[in-house]
C-alpha positions in Angstrom: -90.4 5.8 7.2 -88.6 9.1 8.9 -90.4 7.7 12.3 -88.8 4.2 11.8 -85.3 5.1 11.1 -85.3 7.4 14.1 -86.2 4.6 16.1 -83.5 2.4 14.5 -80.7 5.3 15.4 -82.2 5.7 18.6 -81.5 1.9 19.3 -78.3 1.5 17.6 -77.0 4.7 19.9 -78.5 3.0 23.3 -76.5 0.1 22.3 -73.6 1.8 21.8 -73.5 4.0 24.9 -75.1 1.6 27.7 -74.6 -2.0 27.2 -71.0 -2.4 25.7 -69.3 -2.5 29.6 -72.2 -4.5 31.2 -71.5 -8.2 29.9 -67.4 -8.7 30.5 -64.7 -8.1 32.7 -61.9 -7.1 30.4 -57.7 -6.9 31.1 -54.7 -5.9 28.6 -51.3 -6.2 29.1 -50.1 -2.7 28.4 -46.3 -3.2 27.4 -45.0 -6.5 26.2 -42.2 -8.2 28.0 -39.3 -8.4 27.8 -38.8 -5.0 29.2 -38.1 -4.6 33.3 -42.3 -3.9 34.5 -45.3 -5.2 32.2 -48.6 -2.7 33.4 -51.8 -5.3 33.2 -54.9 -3.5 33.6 -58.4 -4.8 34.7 -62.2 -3.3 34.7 -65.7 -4.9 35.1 -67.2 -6.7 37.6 -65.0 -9.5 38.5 -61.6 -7.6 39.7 -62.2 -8.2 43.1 -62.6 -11.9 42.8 -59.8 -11.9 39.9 -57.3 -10.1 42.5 -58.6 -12.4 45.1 -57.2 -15.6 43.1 -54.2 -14.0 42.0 -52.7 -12.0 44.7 -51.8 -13.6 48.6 -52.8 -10.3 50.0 -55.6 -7.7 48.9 -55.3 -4.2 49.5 -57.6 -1.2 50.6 -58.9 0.5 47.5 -57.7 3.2 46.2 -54.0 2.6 47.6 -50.5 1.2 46.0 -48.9 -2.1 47.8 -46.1 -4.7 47.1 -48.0 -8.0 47.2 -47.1 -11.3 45.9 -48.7 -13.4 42.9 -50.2 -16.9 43.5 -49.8 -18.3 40.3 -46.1 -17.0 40.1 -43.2 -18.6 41.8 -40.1 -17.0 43.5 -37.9 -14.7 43.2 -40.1 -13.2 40.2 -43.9 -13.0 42.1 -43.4 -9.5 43.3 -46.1 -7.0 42.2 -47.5 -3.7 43.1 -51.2 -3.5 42.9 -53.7 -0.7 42.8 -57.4 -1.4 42.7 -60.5 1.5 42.6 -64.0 0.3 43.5 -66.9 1.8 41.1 -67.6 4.2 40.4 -64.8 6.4 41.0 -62.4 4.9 38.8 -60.8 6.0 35.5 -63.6 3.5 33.7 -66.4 4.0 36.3 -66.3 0.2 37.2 -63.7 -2.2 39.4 -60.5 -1.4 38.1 -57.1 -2.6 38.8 -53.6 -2.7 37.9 -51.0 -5.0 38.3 -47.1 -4.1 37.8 -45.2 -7.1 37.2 -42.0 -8.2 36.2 -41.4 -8.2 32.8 -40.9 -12.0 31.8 -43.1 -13.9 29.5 -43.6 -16.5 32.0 -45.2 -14.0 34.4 -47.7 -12.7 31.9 -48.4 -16.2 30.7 -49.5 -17.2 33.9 -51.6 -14.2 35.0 -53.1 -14.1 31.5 -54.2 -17.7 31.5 -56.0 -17.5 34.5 -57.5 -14.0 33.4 -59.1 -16.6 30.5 -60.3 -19.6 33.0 -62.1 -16.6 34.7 -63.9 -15.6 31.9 -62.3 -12.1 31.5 -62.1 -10.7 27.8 -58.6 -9.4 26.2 -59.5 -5.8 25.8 -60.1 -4.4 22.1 -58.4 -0.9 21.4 -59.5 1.9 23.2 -62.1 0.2 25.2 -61.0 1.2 28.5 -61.7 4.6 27.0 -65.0 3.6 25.6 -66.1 2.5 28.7 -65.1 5.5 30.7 -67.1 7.6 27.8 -70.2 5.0 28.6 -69.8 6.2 32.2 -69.2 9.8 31.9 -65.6 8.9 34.0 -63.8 11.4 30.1 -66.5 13.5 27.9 -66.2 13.3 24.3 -64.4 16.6 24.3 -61.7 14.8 26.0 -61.4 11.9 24.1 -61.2 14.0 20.7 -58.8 16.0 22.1 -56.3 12.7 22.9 -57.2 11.5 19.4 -55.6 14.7 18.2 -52.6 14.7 20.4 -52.1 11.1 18.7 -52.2 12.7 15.5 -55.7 11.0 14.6 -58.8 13.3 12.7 -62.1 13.3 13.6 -62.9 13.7 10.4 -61.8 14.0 6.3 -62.4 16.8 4.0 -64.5 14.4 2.0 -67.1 14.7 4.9 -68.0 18.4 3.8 -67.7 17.3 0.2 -70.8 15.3 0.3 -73.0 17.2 2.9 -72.5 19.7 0.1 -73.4 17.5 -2.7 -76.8 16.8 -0.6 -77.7 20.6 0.0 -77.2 21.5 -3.6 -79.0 18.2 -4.7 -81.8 19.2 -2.6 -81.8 22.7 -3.3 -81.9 21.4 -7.2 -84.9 19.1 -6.7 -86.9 21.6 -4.6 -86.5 24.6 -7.7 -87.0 22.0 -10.4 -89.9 20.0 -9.2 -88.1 16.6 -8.3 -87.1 16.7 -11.9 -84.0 14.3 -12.3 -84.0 13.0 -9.1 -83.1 9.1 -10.1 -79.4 10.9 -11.8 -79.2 12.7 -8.3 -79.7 9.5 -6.4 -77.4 7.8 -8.4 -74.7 10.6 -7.9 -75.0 10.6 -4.1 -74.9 7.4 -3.6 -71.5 7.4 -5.3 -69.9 10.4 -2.9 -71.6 8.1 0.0 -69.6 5.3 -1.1 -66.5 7.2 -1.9 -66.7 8.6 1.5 -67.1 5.7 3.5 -63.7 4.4 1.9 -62.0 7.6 3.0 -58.9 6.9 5.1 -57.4 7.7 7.7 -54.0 7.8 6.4 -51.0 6.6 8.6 -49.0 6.2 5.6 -45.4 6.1 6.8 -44.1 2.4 7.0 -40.7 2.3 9.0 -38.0 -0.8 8.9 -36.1 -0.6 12.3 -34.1 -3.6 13.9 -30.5 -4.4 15.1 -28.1 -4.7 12.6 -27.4 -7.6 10.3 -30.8 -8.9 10.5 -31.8 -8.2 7.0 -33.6 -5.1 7.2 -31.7 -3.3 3.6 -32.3 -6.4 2.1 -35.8 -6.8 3.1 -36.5 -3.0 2.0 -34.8 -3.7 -1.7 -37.1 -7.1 -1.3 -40.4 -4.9 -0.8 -39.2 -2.0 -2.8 -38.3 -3.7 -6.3 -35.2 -1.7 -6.4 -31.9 -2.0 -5.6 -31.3 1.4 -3.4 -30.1 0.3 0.3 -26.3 -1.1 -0.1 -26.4 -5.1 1.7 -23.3 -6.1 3.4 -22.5 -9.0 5.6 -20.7 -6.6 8.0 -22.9 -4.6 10.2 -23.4 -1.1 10.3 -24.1 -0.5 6.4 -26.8 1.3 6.5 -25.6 5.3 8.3 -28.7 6.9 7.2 -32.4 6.5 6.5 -33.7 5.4 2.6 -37.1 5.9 1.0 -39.1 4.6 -1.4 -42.7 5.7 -2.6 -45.7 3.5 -3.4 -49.1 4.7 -4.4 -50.6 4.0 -0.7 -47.7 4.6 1.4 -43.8 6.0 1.9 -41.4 2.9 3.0 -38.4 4.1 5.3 -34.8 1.8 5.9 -33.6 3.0 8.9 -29.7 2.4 10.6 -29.7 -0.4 13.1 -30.3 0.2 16.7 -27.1 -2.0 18.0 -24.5 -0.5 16.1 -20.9 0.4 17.5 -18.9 3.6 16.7 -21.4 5.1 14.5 -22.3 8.6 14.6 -25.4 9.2 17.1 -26.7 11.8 14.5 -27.5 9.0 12.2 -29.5 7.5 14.6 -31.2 10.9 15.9 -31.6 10.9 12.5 -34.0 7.8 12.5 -36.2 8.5 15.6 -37.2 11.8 13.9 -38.9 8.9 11.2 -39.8 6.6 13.7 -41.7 9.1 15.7 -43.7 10.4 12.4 -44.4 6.2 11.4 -47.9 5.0 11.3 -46.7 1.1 11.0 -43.5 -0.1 12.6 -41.8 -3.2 10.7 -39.9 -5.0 13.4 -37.3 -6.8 12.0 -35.2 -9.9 13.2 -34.1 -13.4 12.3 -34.8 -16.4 14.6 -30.9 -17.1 14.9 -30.7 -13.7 16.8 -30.7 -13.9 20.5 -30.8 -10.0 21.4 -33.9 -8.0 20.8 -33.8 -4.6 20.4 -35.8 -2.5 22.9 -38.2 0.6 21.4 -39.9 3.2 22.9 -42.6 3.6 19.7 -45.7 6.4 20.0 -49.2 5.0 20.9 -50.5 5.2 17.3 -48.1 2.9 15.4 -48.7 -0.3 14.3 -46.3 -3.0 15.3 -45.5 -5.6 12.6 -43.2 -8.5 13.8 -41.4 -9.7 10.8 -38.3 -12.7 10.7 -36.0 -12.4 8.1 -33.5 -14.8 6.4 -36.7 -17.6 6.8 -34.8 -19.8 3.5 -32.0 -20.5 5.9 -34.4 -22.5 8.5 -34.7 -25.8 7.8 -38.1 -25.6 9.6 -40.0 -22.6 10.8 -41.2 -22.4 14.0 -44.7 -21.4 15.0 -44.6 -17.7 15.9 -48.4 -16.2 16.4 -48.3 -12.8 14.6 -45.4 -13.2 13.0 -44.4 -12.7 9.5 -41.7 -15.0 8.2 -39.8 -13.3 5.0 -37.5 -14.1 2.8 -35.4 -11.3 0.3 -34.0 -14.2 -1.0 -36.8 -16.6 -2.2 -39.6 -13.8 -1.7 -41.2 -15.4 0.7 -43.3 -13.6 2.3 -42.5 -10.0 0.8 -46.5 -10.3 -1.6 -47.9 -10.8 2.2 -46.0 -7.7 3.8 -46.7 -5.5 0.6 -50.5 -6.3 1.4 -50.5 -5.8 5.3 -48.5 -2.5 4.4 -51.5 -1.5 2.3 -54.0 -2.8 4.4 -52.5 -0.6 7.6 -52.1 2.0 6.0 -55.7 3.0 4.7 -57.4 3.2 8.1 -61.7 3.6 7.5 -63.2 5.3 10.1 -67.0 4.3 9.4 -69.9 5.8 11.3 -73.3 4.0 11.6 -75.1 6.9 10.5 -72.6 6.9 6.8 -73.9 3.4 6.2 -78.1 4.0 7.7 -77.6 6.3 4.6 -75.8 4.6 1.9 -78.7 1.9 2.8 -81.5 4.4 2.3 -80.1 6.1 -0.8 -80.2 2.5 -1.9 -83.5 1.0 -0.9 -85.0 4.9 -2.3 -83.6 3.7 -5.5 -86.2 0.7 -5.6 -89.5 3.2 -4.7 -91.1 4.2 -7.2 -93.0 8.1 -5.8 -90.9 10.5 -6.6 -92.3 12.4 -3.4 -91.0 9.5 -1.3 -87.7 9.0 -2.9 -87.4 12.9 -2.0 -88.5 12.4 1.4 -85.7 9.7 1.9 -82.7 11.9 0.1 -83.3 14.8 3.2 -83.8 12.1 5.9 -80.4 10.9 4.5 -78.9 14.3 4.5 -80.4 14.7 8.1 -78.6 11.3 9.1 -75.2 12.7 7.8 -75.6 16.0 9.1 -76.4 14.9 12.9 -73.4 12.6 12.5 -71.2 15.5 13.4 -71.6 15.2 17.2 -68.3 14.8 19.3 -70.1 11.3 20.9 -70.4 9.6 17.9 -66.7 10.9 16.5 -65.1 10.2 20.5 -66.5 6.4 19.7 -65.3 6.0 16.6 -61.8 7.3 17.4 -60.6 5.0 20.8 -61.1 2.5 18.1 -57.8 3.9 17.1 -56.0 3.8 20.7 -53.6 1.2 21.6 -54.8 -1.8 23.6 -54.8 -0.8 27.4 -55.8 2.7 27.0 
């Protein structure tokens, strides 16, 4: 049994480390438009002939040049292109990047033909991850990021339980294996409880211009009537809070406001920065955007407000269409805000556990069922390795990175 589980760790980890970067070339637009450059970066095996399609002139590797896109017409086809053969890249493969100008239209265009290609959208952190497959970052490196990000490798609950399988061991060994089906039973509950341990970004922030419904939409969401609503803008001068069980919600001033007091907005940033999710706020009858700088590991939720007042709402991918008025949409934004803000990090060797504390459960030699609680423990215990917490963390980094 011991001999059989090692082999299924032993193929799980080979999977993870060696054949995620062989089967796709991958791009992500770094920054969205509209904004005055949009990064797009590239890696895998098909830059070359992706840069070959899209660019009129290709460079020498490892060198920065103004070039011109094919699929792009005047005056906005300017770009400046870098490309690094493998393996001395950032990711150990082809990589490229593109600067652009920052106009839907341009990253429409470059992105479609990224998808007739056959290049993949990158997930999060998987430029990372595939540096870490190529030994481009070590582990070591990649936790410390995580950290400067604010993310944890791990939760106190982790010790918890290791502890609960020493002394449970300890127990069985003095005692005989007397018991041992309660003990089971117990650790499979702090298995399970640790496996739903969070990783808790659990500050929501409201930020928009003014007048686009934001104090209305927080009194909406909060049940209460805290944040004063006027039709004038510029109500809200300083930032509101409300508690919930899984996270804190913040109203903060608008971004657009005239003759206010730049303290109040100072004020703001000092939230914004410390925000795991980021509620964007607007309504579809505004025609200015606001423009935010927002930390790496924030979540960006793109929310229209004042939805009762459109006759017909228009089809907006990833966006959340609210009303304070009706309620529309506030039961959905309660749930994403819970969702987003209880983060799982879940390692393979937590769950080859949980399934072995389970399936011991069903044997019926004590000796066995023994045997399988300290191959569990073992599982759990070489867990704690800086590759297998570096993977589970660029899970956790923005798209692009």
């Amino acid at each position: 049994m011991a001999n059989q589980i090692d082999r299924e760790n032993k193929l799980i980890h080979n999977k993870i480390n060696y054949n995620l970067a062989r089967t796709t070339t991958i791009y992500a637009v770094v920054n969205n438009p509209p904004c005055a450059i949009v990064i797009i970066r590239l890696s895998g095996a098909l830059v070359l002939k992706t840069l070959n399609e899209c660019i009129d002139n290709l460079l020498a590797p490892d060198s920065w040049g103004i070039t011109t896109l094919t699929q792009v017409v005047k005056p906005i086809n300017k770009c400046v292109v870098r490309w690094q053969p493998s393996p001395a890249s950032p990711t150990g493969e082809d990589y490229a990047e593109l600067h652009v100008f920052g106009i839907q239209i341009v990253i429409n265009k470059l992105t479609s033909k990224f998808e007739d290609m056959g290049l993949k959208l990158a997930n999060r952190g998987e430029f990372t991850k595939r540096g870490l497959n190529n030994n481009k970052i070590t582990p070591k490196e990649v936790i410390e990021i995580a950290n400067y990000y604010g993310l944890k490798t791990r939760s106190p609950a982790i010790d918890r339980v290791k502890t609960a399988f020493k002394t449970a061991i300890t127990k069985l060994e003095s005692s005989n294996h007397q018991g041992i089906i309660g003990e089971i039973k117990q650790l499979t509950n702090h298995l399970t409880e640790l496996i739903k341990t969070s990783l808790r970004l659990d500050n929501v922030c409201i930020v928009g211009n003014t007048n686009v419904g934001k104090s209305s939409l927080f009194n909406a969401i909060s049940g209460k009537n805290r944040a004063i609503v006027d039709y004038g803008e510029g109500t809200t001068r300083d930032v509101l809070r409300t508690c919930f069980k899984n996270f804190s919600l913040w109203d903060t001033p608008g971004f657009n406001q005239r003759h206010v007091n730049p303290k109040f907005i100072t004020n703001a940033w000092t939230y914004i920065n410390d925000a795991g999710v980021i509620a964007m706020v607007s309504n579809n009858r505004q025609s200015s955007k606001p423009f935010l700088r927002i930390k790496h590991k924030a979540i960006i939720i793109l929310i229209e407000t004042k939805s009762d007042l459109i006759h017909k709402l228009p089809e907006q991918d990833g966006v959340i269409w609210a009303s304070a008025y009706t309620m529309e949409g506030i039961p959905q934004i309660n749930g994403i805000f819970n969702q987003l803000t209880r983060r799982v990090i879940i390692t393979q060797s937590q769950l080859n556990a949980l399934s072995l504390l389970k399936t011991s459960k069903l044997n019926k030699n004590v000796n066995t069922k023994f045997e399988m609680i300290k191959i569990a423990n073992q599982m759990l215990n070489d867990d704690n390795n800086d590759v297998v917490n570096a993977y589970n963390l660029t899970n956790h980094f923005c798209i692009g990175k």
